[in-house]
C-alpha positions, 0 to 999 in steps of 0.5 A: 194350695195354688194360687193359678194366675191367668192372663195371656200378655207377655210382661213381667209382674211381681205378686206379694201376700199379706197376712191380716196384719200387714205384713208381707209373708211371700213375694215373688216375681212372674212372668205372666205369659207362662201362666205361673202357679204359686204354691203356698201350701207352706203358709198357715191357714188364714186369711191373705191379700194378694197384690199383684202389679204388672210392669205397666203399673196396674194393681189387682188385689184379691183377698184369698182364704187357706183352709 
C-alpha cells in the first residue's frame, strides 16, 4: 500500500504514522513539490494516523486504514 501526497509548494515537510496506541511506527522527511509517495506495505494492517507538518507549521492529520 501507498500513501501519495499531492501538493505542488516547494517546501519541505515530515509525515509521521501512528498506530491506535500512539506510538510512532514510521517517519519521514519530504519535500513536497516531487509528489512524494510512501510506501508502507511493511506496516501491519490497521488502523493509523498520519501527521503531516509542512515547514510553515501547518498540521493535517488523517486517519488512514491498511487492509
Amino acid at each position: 500500500m501507498q500513501l501519495k501526497i499531492r501538493d505542488k509548494r516547494n517546501v519541505p515537510a515530515s509525515m509521521s504514522l501512528y498506530d491506535l496506541s500512539g506510538r510512532e511506527v514510521y517517519q519521514i522527511n519530504i519535500n513536497m513539490a516531487v509528489d512524494p509517495t510512501i510506501d508502507i506495505s511493511r506496516l501491519p494492517q490497521g488502523l493509523y494516523q498520519v501527521v503531516l507538518t509542512v515547514s510553515d507549521r501547518k498540521v493535517f492529520t488523517e486517519k488512514v486504514l491498511k487492509n
